[in-house]
VMD Tcl script that draws the C-alpha trace (Angstrom):
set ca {
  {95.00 196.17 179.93}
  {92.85 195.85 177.21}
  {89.23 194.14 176.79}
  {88.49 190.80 178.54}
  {85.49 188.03 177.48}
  {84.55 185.88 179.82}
  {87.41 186.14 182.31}
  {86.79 187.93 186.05}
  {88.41 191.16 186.25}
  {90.69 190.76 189.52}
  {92.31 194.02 189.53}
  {90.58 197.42 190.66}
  {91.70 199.74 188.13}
  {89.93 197.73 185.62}
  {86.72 197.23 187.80}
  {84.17 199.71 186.11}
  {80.03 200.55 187.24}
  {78.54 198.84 189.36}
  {78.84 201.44 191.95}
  {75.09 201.43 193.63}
  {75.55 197.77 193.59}
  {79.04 198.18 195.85}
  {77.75 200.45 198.11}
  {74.27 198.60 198.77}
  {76.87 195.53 199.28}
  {79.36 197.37 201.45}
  {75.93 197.85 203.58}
  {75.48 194.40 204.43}
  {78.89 194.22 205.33}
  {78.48 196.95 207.79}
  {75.11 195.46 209.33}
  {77.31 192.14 209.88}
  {79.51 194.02 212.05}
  {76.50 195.16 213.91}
  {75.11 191.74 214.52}
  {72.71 191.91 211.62}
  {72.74 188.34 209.29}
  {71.68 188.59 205.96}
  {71.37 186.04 202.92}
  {71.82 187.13 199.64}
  {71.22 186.07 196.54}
  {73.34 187.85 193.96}
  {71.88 186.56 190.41}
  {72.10 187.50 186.51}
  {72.11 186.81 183.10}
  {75.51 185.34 181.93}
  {78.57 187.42 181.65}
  {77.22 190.27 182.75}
  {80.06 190.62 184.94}
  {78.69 188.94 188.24}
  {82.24 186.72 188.90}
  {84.06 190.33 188.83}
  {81.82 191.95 191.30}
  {81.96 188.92 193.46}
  {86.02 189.11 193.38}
  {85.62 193.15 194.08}
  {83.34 192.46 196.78}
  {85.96 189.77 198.11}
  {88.65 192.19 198.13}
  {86.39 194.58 199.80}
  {85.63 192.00 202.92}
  {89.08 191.12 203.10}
  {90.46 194.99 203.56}
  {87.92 194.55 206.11}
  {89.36 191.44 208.13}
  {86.58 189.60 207.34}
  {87.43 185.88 206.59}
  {85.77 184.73 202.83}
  {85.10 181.22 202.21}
  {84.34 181.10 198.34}
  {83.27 177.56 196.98}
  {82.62 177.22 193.22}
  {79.87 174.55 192.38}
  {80.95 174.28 189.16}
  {83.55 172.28 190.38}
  {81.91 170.18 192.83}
  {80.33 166.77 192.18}
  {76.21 167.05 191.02}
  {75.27 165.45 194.80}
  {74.95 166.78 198.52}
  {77.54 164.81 200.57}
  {80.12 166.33 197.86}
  {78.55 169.47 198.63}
  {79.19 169.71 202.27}
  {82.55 167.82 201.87}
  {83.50 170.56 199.78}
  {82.17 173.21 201.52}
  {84.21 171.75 204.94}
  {86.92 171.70 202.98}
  {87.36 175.18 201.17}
  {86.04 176.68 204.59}
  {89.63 175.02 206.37}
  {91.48 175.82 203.64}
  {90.70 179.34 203.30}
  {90.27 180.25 206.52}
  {94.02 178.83 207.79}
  {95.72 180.78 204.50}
  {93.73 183.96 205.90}
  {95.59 183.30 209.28}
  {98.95 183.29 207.61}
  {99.21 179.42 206.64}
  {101.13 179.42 202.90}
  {99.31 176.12 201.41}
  {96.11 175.29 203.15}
  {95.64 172.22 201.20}
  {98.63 170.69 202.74}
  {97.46 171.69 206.26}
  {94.22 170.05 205.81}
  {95.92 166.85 204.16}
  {98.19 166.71 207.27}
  {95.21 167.54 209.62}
  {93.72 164.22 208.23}
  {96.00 162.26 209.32}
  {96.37 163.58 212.39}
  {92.41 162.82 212.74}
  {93.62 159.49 212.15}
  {95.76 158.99 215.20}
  {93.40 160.73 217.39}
  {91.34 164.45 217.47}
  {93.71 165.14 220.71}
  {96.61 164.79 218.70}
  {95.03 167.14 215.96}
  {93.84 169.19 218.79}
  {97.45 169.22 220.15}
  {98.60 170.25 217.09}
  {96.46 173.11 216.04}
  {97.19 174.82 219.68}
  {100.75 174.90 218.61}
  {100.40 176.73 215.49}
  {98.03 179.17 217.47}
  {95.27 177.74 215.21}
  {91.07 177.72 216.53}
  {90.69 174.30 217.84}
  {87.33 174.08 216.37}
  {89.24 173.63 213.37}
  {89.42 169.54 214.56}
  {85.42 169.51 215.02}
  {85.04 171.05 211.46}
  {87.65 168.24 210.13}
  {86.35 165.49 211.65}
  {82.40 166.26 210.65}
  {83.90 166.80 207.40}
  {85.60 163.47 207.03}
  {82.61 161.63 208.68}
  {80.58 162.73 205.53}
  {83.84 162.01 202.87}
  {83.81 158.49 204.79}
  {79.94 158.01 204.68}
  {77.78 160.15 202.26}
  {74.33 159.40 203.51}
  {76.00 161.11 206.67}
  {75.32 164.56 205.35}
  {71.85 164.78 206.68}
  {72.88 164.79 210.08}
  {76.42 166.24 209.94}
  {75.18 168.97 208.05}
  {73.49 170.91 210.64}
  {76.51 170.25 212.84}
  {78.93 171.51 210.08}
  {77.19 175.03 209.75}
  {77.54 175.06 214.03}
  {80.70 174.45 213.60}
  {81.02 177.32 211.06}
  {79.11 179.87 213.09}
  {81.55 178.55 216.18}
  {84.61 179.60 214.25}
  {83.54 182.68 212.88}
  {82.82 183.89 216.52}
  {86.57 183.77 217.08}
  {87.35 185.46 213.18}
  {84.17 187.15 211.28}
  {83.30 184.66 208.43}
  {81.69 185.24 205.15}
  {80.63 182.28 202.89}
  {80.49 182.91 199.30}
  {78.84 179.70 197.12}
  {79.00 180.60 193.38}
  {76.82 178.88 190.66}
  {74.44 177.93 193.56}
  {72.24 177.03 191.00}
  {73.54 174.28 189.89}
  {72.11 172.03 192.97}
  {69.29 171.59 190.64}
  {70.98 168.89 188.99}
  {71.36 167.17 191.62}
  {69.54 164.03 192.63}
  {68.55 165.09 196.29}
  {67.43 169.08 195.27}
  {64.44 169.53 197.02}
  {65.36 167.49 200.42}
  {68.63 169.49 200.01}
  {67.22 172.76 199.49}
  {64.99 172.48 202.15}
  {67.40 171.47 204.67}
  {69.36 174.30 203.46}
  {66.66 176.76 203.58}
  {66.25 175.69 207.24}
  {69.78 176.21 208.15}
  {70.04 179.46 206.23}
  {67.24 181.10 208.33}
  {68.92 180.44 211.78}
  {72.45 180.88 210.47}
  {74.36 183.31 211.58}
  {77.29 183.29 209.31}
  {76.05 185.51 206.21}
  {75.75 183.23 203.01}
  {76.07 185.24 199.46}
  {74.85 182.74 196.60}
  {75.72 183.78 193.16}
  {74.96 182.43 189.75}
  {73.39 182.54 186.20}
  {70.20 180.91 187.52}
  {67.57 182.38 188.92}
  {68.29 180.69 192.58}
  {64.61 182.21 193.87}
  {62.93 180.28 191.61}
  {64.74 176.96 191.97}
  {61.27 175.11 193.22}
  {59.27 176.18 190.49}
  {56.39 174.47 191.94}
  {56.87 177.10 195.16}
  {58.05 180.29 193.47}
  {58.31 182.04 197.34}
  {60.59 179.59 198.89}
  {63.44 181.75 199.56}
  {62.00 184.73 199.95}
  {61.70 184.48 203.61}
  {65.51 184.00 203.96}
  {67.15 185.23 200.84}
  {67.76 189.07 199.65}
  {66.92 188.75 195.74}
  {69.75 190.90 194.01}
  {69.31 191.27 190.43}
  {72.35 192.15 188.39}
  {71.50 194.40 185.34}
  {73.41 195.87 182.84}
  {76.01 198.84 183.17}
  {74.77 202.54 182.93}
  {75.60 205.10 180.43}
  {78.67 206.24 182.36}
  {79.96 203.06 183.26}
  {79.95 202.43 179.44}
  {82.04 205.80 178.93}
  {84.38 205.02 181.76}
  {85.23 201.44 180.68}
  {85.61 202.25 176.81}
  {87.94 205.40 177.67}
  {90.15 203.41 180.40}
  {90.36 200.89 178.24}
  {91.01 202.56 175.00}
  {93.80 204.97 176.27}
  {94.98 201.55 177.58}
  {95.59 201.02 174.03}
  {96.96 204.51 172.85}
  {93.73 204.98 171.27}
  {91.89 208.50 171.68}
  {89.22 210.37 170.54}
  {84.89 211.79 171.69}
  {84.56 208.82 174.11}
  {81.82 210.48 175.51}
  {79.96 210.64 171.50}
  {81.08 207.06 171.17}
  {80.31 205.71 174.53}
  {76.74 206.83 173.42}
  {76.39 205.11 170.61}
  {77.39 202.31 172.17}
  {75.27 202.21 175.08}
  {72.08 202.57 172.18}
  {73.09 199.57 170.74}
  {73.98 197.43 173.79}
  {71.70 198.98 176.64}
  {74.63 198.61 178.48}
  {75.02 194.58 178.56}
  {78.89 194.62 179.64}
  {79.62 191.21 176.97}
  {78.71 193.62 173.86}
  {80.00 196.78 175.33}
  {83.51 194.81 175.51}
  {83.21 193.15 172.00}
  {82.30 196.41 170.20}
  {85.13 197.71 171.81}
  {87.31 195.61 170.74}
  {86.12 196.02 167.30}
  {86.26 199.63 167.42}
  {90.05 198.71 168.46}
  {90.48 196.50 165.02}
  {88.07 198.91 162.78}
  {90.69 201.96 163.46}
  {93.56 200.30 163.06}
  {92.56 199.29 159.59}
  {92.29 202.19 158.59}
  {96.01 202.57 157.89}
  {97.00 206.35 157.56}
  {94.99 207.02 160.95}
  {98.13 206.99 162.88}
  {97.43 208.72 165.69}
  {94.88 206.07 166.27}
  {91.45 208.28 166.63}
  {88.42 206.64 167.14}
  {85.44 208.00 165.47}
  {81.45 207.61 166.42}
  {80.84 206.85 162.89}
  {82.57 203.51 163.44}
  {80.06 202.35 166.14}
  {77.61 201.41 163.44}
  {80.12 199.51 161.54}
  {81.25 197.00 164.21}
  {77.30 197.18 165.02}
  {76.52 195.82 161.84}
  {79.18 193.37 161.56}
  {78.16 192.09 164.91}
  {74.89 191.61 164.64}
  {75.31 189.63 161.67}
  {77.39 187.53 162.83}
  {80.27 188.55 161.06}
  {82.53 189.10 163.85}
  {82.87 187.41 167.27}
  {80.25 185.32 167.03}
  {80.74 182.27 168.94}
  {82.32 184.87 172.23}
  {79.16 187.09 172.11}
  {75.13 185.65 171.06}
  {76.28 182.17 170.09}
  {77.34 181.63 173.23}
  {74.54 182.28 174.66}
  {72.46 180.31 171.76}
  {74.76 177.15 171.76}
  {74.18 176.36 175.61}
  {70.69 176.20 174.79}
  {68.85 172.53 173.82}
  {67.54 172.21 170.29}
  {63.69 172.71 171.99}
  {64.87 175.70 173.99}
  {66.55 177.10 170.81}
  {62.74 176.78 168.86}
  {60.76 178.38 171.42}
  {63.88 181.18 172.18}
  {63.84 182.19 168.56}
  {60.05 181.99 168.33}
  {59.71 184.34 170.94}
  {62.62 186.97 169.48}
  {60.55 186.70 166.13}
  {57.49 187.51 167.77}
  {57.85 189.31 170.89}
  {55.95 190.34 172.77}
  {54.16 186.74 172.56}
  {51.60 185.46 174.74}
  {53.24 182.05 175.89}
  {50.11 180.18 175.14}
  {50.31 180.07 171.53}
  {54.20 178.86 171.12}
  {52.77 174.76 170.81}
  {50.42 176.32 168.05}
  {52.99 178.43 166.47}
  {56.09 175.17 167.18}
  {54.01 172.39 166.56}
  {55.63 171.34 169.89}
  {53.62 169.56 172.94}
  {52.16 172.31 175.48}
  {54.43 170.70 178.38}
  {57.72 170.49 176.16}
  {57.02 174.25 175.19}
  {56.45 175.06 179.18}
  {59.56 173.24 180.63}
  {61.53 175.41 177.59}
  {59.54 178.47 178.95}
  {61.03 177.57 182.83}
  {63.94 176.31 181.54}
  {64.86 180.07 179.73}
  {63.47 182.19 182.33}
  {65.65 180.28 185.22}
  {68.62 181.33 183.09}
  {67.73 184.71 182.51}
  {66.30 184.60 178.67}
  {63.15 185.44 179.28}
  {61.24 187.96 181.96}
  {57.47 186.81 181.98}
  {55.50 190.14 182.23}
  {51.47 190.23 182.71}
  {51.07 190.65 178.74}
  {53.51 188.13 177.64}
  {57.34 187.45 177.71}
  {59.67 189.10 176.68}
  {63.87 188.42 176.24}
  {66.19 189.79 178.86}
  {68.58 191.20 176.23}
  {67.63 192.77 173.66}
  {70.68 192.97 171.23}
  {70.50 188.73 170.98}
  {66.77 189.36 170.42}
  {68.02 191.44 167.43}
  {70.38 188.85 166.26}
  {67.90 186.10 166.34}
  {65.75 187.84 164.52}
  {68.22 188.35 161.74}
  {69.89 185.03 161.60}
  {66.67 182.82 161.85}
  {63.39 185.51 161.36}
  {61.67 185.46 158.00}
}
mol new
graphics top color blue
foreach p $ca { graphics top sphere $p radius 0.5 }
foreach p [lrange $ca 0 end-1] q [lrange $ca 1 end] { graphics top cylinder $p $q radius 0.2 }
display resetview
């Protein structure tokens, strides 16, 4: 298998590093088992490779009966009763496929209308399949909120119950990816508070992923999960996850060659952020193969540069590597980003001068950027998060 962009690795002969963030995972796990409960937050810069940990880490519950609930907000409507509905729903779903069901969909679509004649004929029905009755407690919260959305702010706390009920009988985990994304949504703080206060007497674990920096979703309180949340930072691969990807991956491809001298020279260039590492691959892939009479397909350090250079002026891949990262931005966001590549390190008070932009335009930019992971705010200045689309800013927009 060859290199992937923007795609979750799902198979564990292609999962590479992250093995100090496994194991300090795995421990969690274990302290679950032991009656401990703990929130994380699992957080990082974009494609850094956060959805393939998350589906390693799944695997890794499951081998260990536990039960994983994974809901995707990317998927789920910008408000809280489509939250929770969602949430109720992926929970039944998942959890009646882990206990041998083939399409849980159609089991909750035929538990609904079993609701409808009665919750003792959905009871009934669920004891005959061996299924947990609370199962009919979960559904019928659930559909209270589907049927009234304003019902979420009291069915909520019973849903989670409900939750915590269930996983008594079968250990559940609940994954919510892109948790971040409740910012959009018209009822954030009142829902983050009333999930904050649910969180902190839960005791089903909760592990919230996403690009955004979830502990500082309140700007205006920047400690308001860290009484209940475990803030786990994502960074970038090490020098010897960089060597074991590229060499997996190019003997993969027939390719061979010093892929300890190479892996080198591209961890210099990269620092390890997994999206280049993968690209420059890739064009180390296409570079050799040009090449013609190199038929036994040797790599070569020397290369490195070359796809380096093409890169980082935009020659090659592009719009898969820094633009996308630069096209999600706003046009504001785009003025202050480059400003700040141009002239970093840059004391944040100066950008309106520098922009010609109002002070509060420049700040929400500022909050904006660092809640995504562009920017880390340090005592003498800010500075970006990666430093390779620093570089290519520089040389596509500096003087």
């Amino acid at each position: 298998m060859g290199f992937q962009i923007g795609a979750p690795i799902q198979s564990d002969n292609q999962f590479f590093g992250r093995k100090d963030d496994l194991q300090n995972l795995k421990k969690l796990i274990d302290e679950y088992y032991k009656g401990v409960i703990n929130h994380v937050a699992l957080i990082g810069l974009r494609r850094i490779g956060k959805s393939s940990l998350v589906k390693k880490i799944e695997r890794v519950m499951q081998s260990k009966g536990l039960v994983v609930v994974y809901l995707d907000l990317e998927k789920v409507e910008n408000n809280a009763a489509a939250f929770f509905t969602d949430l109720y729903e992926t929970a039944v779903r998942q959890y009646v496929e882990a206990k041998g069901i083939a399409d849980g969909r159609a089991f909750l679509e035929e538990a609904k209308l079993k609701l409808k004649q009665g919750k003792d004929t959905l009871i009934s029905a669920l004891k005959k399949t061996k299924l947990s009755i609370t199962l009919a407690e979960i559904i019928d919260i659930g559909v209270q909120i589907e049927n009234e959305p304003p019902n979420w702010r009291k069915c909520g706390k019973q849903l989670f119950a409900l939750l915590e009920r269930l996983s008594e009988e079968e250990k559940i985990v609940i994954m919510i990816d892109e948790f971040g994304l409740i910012s959009k949504y018209t009822e954030r703080i009142e829902l983050l508070e009333y999930l904050r206060g649910l969180l902190s007497e839960s005791k089903v674990p909760f592990i919230l992923t996403g690009s955004h920096n979830i502990m500082r979703m309140v700007p205006e309180d920047r400690n308001f999960w860290s009484a209940v949340l475990l803030d786990y930072r994502l960074g970038f691969w090490k020098e010897e996850d960089v060597c074991e990807a590229l060499q997996s991956r190019f003997k993969d491809e027939g390719y061979h060659g010093d892929f300890q001298a190479i892996a080198v020279e591209v961890f210099k260039r990269t620092n390890g952020h997994p999206l280049h590492v993968n690209i420059l691959g890739m064009m180390l892939e296409e570079l050799t193969d040009k090449k013609g009479a190199n038929d036994n397909k040797e790599i070569t350090p020397d290369l490195v540069q070359i796809a380096y250079e093409e890169y980082i002026c935009g020659k090659k891949y592009e719009r898969q590597g820094f633009g996308y990262y630069h096209d999600r931005l706003t046009r504001e966001a785009k003025q202050v980003l480059r400003s700040i590549a141009i002239n970093e390190p840059v004391d944040p008070a100066v950008l309106p001068r520098l922009l010609q932009m109002e002070k509060e335009v420049v700040q929400q930019c500022m909050q904006d950027l660092e809640y995504d992971f562009y920017l880390d705010r340090e005592k003498d200045g800010c500075k970006m998060m990666d430093p390779l689309f620093r570089d290519w800013l520089r040389r596509k927009f500096g003087a």
